[in-house]
N, C-alpha and C positions, 0 to 999 in steps of 0.2 A: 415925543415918547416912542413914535412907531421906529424910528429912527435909532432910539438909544437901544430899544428892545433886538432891530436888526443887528446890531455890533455885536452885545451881550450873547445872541445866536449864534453869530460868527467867529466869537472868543470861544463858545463851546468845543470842547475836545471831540472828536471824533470818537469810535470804541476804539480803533486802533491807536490814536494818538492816547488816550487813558488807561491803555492795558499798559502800551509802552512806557510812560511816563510812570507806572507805579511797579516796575518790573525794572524800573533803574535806583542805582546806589548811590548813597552820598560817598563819593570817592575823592582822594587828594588829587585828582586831575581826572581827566576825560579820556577812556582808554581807546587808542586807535588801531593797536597791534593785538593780535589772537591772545597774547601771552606778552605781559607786562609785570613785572617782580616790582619796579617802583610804583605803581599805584596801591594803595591803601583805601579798602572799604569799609567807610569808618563807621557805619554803622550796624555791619557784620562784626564788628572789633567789639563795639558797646554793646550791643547783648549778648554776644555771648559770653563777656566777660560778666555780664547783669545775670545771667542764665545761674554762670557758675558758682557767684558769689549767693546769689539765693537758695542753689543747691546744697552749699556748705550751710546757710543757717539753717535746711530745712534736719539736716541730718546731723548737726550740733544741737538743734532742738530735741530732736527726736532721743538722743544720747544724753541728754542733760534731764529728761524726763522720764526715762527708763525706769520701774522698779522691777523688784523681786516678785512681786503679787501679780493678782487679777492685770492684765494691761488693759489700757483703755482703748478708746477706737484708734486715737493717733500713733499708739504704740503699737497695737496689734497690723496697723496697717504698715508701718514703717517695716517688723519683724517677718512679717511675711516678703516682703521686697527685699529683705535680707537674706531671709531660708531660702528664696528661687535662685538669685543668685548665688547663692553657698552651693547649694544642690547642685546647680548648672557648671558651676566653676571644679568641683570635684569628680564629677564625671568625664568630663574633659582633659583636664589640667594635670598630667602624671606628676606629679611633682612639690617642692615647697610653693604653697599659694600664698605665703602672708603679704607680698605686694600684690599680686596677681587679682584675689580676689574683693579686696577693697577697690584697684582699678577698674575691676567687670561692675562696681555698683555705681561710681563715681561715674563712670561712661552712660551707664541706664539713666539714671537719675539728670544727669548732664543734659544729653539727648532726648530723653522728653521734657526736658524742662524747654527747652529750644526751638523744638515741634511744636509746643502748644501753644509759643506764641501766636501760631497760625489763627488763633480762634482772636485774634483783634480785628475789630472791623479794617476793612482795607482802607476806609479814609478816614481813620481816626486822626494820624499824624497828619497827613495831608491838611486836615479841617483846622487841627488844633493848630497848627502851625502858621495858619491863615487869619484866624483871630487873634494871634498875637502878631502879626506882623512880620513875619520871621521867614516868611517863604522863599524869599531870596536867599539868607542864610542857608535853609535845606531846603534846596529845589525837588530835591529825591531823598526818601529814606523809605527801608524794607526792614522788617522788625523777625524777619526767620531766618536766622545764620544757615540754617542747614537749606533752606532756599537758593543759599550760596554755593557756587560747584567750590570757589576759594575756600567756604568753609569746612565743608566734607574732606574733600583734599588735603585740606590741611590735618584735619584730624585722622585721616585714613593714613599719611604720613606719618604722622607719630605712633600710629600699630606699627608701619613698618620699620621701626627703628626699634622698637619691643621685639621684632621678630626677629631679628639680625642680632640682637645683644643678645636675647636668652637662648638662641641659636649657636653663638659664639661662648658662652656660658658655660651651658650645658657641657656643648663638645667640644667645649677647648678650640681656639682659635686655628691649630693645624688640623682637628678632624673637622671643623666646621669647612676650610678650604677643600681639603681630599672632600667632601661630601661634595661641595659645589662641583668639582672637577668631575665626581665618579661615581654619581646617581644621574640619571638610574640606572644607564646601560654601561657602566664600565669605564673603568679609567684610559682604557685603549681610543674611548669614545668621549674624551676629554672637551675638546672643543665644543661638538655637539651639545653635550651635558651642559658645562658652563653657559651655553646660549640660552636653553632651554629654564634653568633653574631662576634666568637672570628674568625673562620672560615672565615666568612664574611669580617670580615675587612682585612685578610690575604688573603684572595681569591682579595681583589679589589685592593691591594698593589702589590701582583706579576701580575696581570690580566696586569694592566697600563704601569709594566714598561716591561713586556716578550713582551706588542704586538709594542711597539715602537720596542725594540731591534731587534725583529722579522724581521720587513719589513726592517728596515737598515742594517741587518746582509744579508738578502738574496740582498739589490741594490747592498752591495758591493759586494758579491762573484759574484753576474751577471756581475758588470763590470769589476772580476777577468778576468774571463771567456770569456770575450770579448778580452780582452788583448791578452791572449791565441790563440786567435784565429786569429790574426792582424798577429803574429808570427811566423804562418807557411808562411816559403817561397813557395807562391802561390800565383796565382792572386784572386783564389776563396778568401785567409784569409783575404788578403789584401779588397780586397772588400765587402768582408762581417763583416771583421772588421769597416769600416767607416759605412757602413748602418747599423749594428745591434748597433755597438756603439752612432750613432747618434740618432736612433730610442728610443733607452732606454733611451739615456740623457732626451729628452724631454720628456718622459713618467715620468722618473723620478722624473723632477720638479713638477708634478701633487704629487705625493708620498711625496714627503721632505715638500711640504707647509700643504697634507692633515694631514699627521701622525702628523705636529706642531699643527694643528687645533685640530683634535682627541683628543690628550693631553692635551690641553685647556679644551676641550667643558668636558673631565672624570674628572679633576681637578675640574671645576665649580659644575659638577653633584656631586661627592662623598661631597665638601663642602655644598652646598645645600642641599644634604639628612642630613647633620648633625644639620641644621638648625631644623629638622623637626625631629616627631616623631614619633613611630610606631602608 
């Protein structure tokens, strides 16, 4: 017994090897290189495709429920996340918004939908996947895309491609070039310009999606950390697990709805500036 119980101790993870191990992705292979295009993380790919398909029934419900009258609380709440975004997207956006402004909701709604999976216990798949046997099949899975620099990036990619097309749009494909060549200092200052403008839109593509990643990358390791701490057999962990845990959750909801706003209101702003010229 003393014997099995030494191994069982020895099997135990370290904090460092259990922060590590749930701060890894079930990926199509094991990535050795900084930057890898063939790996696929597959379970950044399932929720947020789980995120998005939930966000469509939440707002196909909400639209199927609609009346003329009194709204109720599901209604009144859905309309008001409608009017901040209309509001927001109008002040901004000089221009026709009928894509624009359904994509500033679709992005909110998206986005915190994706953030809040933060609030799942951090060893719910771990556990659950253990009592079916299956841990082999997922050695790793992380249930926050936006925890993902892959995820944000990639979403912060597709603003830049909004911002280059309504860019192009707007000003027509040859003043969209003269603008690249001859903002801000002049076409005489062509090269320079072009370097800078190229900078610019690469600076506002990683800006968008590192500072989402950022704040979700540090809720989850804080509620690594918490865990952690639940763990020591003591009264101190035990009870500083439920208040530091509890404390954060709610703080946290403030972060999962602000970071979905942020990335709305930079989404509006970088299409808006493409609207306009130097």
């Amino acid at each position: 017994m003393a014997e099995g119980a030494g191994q069982a101790a020895g099997h135990a993870p370290t904090a460092s090897e259990y922060i590590v191990h749930h701060l890894g992705h079930l990926s199509t292979k094991h990535q050795d290189k900084i930057i890898d295009f063939s790996i696929i993380n597959m379970d950044t790919l399932f929720w947020s495709i789980t995120a998005g398909v939930l966000g469509c029934l939440f707002m196909w419900k909400a639209a199927s429920r609609a009346t003329s009258g009194v709204p109720g609380r599901f209604q009144a709440f859905v309309e008001m996340i409608v009017e901040m975004v209309e509001d927001q997207s109008k002040a901004i956006v000089h221009g026709n918004r009928t894509f624009i402004a359904p994509l500033a909701l679709t992005v909110f709604v998206w986005v915190a939908l994706m953030n809040s999976l933060d609030f799942l216990p951090v060893d719910l798949f771990a556990q659950a996947f253990h009592y079916l046997g299956l841990e082999n099949v997922f050695p790793y899975h992380r249930a926050v895309p936006t925890a993902d620099l892959n995820g944000t990036i990639g979403m912060s990619m597709a603003v830049l491609a909004l911002m280059l097309y309504y860019g192009i749009k707007i000003k027509g494909l040859g003043g969209w070039i003269h603008e690249l060549f001859a903002a801000p200092f002049g076409i005489w200052m062509a090269p320079f310009n072009l370097l800078l403008n190229i900078i610019e839109y690469i600076a506002k593509m990683v800006s968008l999606g590192m500072r989402l990643w950022g704040n979700m990358y540090a809720g989850e390791l804080i509620f690594l950390l918490i865990a952690l701490l639940g763990s020591t057999a003591t009264v101190f962990g035990f009870v500083g697990h439920v208040i530091a845990g509890s404390i954060w959750a709610i703080f946290h909801i403030l972060i999962v709805l602000l970071q979905a706003f942020i990335f709305m209101m930079l989404t509006l702003v970088y299409i808006g500036q493409a609207h306009e010229g130097h």
